[in-house]
C-alpha positions in Angstrom: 87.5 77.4 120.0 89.0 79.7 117.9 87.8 79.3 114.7 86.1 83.0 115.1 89.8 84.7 115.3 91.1 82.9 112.0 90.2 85.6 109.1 90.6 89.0 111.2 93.8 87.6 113.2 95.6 86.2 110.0 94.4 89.1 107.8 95.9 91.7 110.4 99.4 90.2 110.9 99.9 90.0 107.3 98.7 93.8 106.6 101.2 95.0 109.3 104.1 93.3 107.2 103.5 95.6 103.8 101.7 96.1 101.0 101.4 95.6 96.5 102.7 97.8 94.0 99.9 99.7 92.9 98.7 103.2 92.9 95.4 104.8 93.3 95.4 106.5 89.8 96.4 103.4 88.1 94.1 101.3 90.0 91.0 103.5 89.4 92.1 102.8 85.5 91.3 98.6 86.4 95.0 98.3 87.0 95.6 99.3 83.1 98.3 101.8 82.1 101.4 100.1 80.5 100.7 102.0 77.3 99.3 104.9 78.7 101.0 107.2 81.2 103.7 109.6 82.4 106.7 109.8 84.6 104.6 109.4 88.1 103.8 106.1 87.1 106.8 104.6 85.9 106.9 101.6 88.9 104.0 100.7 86.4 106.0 100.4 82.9 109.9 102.1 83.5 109.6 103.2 79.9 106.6 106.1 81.6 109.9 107.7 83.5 110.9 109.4 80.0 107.5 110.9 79.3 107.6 114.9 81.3 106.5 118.0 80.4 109.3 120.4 80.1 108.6 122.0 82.9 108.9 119.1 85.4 112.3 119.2 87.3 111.7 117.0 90.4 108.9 114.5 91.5 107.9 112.6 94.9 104.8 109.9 94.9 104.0 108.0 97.7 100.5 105.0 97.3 99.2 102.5 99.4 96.3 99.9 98.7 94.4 97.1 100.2 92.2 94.2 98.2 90.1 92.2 100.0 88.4 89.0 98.6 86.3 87.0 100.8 84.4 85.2 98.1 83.9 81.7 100.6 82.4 84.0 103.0 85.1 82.8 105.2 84.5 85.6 108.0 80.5 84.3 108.6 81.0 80.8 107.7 84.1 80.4 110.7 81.9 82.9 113.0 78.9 80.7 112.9 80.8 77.6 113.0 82.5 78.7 115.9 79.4 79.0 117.7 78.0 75.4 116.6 81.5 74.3 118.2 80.9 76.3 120.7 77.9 75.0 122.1 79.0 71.4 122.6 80.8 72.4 125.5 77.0 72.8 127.4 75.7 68.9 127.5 72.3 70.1 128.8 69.4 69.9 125.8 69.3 67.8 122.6 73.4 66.8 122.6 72.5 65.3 119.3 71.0 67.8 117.4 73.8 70.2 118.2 76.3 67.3 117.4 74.5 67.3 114.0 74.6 71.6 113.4 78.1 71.4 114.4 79.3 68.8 112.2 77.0 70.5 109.2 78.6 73.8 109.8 82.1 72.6 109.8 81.2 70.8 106.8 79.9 73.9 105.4 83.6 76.1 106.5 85.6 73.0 104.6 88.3 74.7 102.0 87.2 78.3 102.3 90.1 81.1 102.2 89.7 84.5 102.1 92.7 86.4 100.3 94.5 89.7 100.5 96.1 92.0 98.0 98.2 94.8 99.6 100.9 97.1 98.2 102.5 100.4 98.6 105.0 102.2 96.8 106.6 105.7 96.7 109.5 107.2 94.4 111.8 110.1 94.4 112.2 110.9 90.5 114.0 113.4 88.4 113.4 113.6 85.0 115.6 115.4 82.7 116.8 115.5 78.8 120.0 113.1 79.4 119.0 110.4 81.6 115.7 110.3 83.7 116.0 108.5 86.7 114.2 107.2 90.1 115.0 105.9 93.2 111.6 104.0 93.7 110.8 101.4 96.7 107.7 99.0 96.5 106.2 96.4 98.1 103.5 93.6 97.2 101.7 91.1 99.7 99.5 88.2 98.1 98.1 86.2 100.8 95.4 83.3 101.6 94.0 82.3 104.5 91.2 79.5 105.3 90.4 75.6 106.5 91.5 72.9 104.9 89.7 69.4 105.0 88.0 68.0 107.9 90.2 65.7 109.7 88.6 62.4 110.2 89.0 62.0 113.7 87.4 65.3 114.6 84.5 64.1 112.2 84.2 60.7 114.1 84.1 62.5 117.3 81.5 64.7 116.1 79.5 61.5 114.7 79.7 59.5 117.6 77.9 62.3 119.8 75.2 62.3 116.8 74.8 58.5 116.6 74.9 57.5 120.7 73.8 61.1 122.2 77.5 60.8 123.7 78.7 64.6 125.1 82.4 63.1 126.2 82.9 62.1 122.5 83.7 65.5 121.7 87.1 67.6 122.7 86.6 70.8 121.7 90.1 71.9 122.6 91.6 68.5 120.7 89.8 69.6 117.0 92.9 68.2 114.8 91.2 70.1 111.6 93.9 72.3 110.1 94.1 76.3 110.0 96.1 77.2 106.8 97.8 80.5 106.1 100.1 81.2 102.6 101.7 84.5 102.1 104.0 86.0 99.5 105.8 89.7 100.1 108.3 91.4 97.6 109.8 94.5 99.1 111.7 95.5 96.0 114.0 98.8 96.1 115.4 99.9 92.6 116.9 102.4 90.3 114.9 103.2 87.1 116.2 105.1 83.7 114.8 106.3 80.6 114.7 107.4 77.6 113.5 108.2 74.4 114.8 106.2 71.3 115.5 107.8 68.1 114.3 104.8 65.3 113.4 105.3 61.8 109.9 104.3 63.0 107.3 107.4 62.8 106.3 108.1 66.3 108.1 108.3 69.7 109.9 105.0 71.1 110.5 105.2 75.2 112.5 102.6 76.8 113.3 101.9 81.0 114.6 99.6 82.6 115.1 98.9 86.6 118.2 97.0 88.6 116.7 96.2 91.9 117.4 94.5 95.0 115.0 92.4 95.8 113.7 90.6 99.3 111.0 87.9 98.8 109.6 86.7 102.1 107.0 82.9 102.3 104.6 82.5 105.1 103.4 79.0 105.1 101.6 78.1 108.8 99.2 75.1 109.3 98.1 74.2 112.7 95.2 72.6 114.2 91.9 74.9 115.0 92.4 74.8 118.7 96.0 75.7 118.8 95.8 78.6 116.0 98.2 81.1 117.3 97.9 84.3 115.3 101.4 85.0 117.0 103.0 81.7 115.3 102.2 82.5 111.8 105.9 85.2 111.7 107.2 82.4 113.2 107.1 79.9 109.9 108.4 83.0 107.9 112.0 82.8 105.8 113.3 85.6 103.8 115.2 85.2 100.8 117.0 88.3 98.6 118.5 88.4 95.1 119.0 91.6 92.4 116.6 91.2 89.7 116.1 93.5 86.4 112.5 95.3 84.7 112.3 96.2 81.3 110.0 98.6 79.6 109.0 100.1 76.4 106.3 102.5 75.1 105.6 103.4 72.0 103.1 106.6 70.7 102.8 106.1 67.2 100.4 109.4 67.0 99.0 111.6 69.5 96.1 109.4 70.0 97.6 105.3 69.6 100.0 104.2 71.7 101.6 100.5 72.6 103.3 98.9 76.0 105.1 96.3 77.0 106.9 95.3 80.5 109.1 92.4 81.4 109.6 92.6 84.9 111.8 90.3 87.4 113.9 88.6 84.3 116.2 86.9 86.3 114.1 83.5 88.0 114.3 82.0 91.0 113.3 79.7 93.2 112.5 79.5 97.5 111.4 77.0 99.1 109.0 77.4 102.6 110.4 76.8 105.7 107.6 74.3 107.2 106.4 72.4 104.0 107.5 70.7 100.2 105.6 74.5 99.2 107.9 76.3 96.4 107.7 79.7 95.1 109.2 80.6 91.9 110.3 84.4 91.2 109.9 84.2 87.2 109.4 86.9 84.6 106.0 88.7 84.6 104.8 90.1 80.9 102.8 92.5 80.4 101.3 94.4 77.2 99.2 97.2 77.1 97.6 99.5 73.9 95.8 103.0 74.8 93.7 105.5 73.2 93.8 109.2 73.9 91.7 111.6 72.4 91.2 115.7 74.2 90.8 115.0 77.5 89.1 111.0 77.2 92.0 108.1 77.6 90.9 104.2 77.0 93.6 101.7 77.9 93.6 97.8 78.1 96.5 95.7 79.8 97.0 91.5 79.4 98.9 90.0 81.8 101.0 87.3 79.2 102.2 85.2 81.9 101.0 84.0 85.2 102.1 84.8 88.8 101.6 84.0 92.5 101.2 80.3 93.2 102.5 79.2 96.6 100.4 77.0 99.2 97.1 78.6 99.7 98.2 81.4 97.7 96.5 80.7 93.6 98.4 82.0 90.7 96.3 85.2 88.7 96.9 86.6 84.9 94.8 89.5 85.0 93.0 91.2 82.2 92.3 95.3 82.8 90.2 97.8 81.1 90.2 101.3 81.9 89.0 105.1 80.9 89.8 108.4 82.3 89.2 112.0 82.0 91.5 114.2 82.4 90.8 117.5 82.8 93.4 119.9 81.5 96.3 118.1 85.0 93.5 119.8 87.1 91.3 117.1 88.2 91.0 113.5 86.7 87.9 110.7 86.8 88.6 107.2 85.9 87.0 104.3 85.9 87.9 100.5 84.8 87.7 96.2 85.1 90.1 93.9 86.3 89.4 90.1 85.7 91.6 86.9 86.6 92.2 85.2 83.6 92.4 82.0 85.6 89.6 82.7 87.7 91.0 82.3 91.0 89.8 86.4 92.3 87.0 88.0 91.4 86.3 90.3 88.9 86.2 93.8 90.0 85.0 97.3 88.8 86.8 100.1 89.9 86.6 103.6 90.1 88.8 106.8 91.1 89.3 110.3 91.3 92.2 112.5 90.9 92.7 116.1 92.2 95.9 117.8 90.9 95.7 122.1 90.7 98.0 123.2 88.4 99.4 120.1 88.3 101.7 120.4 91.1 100.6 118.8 94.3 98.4 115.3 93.9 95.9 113.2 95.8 94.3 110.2 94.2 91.6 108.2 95.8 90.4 104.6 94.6 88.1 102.2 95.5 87.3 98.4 94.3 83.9 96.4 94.4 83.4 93.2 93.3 81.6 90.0 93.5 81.5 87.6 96.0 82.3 90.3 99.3 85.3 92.0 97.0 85.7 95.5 98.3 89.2 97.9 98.0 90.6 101.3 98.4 94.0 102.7 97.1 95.4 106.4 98.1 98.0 108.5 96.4 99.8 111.4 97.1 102.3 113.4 94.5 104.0 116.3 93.7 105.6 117.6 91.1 108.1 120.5 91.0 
């Protein structure tokens, strides 16, 4: 019985593939910071690439991140499921009473999923008066992993040992209930440019934009509990690649209120899984952001305008982010923020981060998520600037 191997075998595979395109320092903000930010984090808004201090001549960034939401309680729920199951096998004892805890507890694992966020990104940028420009590669995962219905044969099974005391009604190996697995991975690699824009508008106007090859790649794997093969899950994969454009603009109208907006992957498509009817549809992602800055306090809020995600297991998310940092003098840097799924498919979390820069000049960035229902992540950063 395998059911004990489904949420750390499927989680591992699909972390060793890649990961989403966030940073820590962002990500300690609540995932905010279209409005709000500089160069470093252009792969957030392109428009950030044109906003340097004069004395920045070359930069390098390199993040990675993990999100995990296990708000089914997948991970206990198979574990002590599998061990219900499990004990069929001995006939010795009350055969019906364990007949009757097994069938509870698979009851009880029916249409639970745990799901993973994962990204990395990193960046070699040189900003400049003419043109700034990056050479940026990220990656994002989104992926869901659970049990699907009961299957009514391994329910009569299951019934008939509870009803007649009957040990040779149940099969453990022939379980026909279904193991399912979604996944969604952009690798994108780009070019981003800036600048600022001279408008009769009072106020600074930057605009970026990215051309980018990207490679989309769909998981979809169902397969009975007792033939889950954590091996088989590559093995339902297809890969599909396009070029695709992101488009950014942020405007300070003061030194203290300033505006975002992104409008990323412009050009749609859309792939179809290898195994199932399951479609995925690359389609444009908006994004608008406002921020406050005032001495070293910065408040910033994001709104996801459009959903994304949405492929088998995997649930679509519009997220809503808060954040607030302090940053003290590019020395050192404490934030804190709020994500929440504006269609209430992932938990709300709160984050928090911390940012050690001396001089500004070298970079590390730490991150960590907690939220309800078993929601725990960590994002880390590393940058320099020259």
């Amino acid at each position: 019985m395998k059911l004990n191997k489904i949420a750390v075998a499927t989680t591992a595979v699909f972390l060793s593939g890649a990961a989403q395109a966030f940073d820590a320092r962002t990500i300690a903000q609540g995932g905010a910071g279209v409005a709000v930010g500089d160069y470093t984090q252009h792969i957030l808004n392109p428009a950030h690439l044109a906003s340097f201090d004069q004395d920045d001549d070359f930069g390098v960034n390199l993040g990675i991140g993990v999100l995990l939401q296990d708000k089914d309680d997948l991970v206990d729920t198979a574990d002590k499921a599998a061990d219900a199951v499990n004990a069929l096998a001995d006939t010795t004892g009350n055969y019906q009473a364990k007949a009757q805890l097994a069938l509870d507890s698979l009851d009880n694992l029916a249409n639970k999923y745990l799901s993973v966020e994962a990204g990395g990104n990193g960046f070699i940028a040189i900003p400049n008066s003419v043109m700034p420009t990056s050479l940026y590669v990220s990656s994002a995962l989104n992926m869901s992993a659970g049990v699907g219905e009961i299957s009514a044969g391994d329910r009569g099974e299951i019934q008939d040992a509870i009803n007649n005391g009957n040990s040779s009604a149940v099969t453990i190996d022939d379980l026909e209930t279904q193991v399912e697995a979604s996944a969604v991975m952009t690798v994108d690699v780009g070019i981003a440019v800036a600048n600022e824009v001279d408008t009769a508008l009072p106020g600074k106007l930057n605009i970026g934009g990215v051309l980018k090859y990207q490679q989309v790649t769909l998981i979809d794997y169902s397969e009975a509990v007792a033939a889950f093969d954590d091996d088989a899950l590559l093995d339902t994969e297809s890969s599909h690649s396009n070029f695709n454009i992101d488009l950014g603009a942020a405007y300070q109208l003061n030194n203290t209120l300033s505006f975002g907006l992104t409008a990323k992957n412009l050009i749609g498509k859309t792939y179809k899984s290898k195994n199932s009817t399951s479609e995925y549809k690359v389609k444009p992602e908006l994004t608008a952001g406002v921020g406050v800055e005032h001495g070293i306090v910065s408040v910033m809020g994001d709104l996801q305008l459009t959903s994304t995600g949405g492929y088998g297991a995997v649930q679509e998310s519009r997220y809503a982010s808060l954040g607030v940092t302090l940053d003290f003098w590019e020395h050192a840097r404490l934030s804190a923020g709020y994500r929440t799924d504006l269609e209430d498919n992932s938990a709300d979390v709160l984050t928090a981060g911390v940012g050690l820069s001396p001089w500004d000049i070298f970079g590390l960035n730490a991150a960590v998520m907690v939220g309800e229902d078993k929601t725990y992540g960590a994002a880390l950063q590393f940058s320099a600037k020259f």
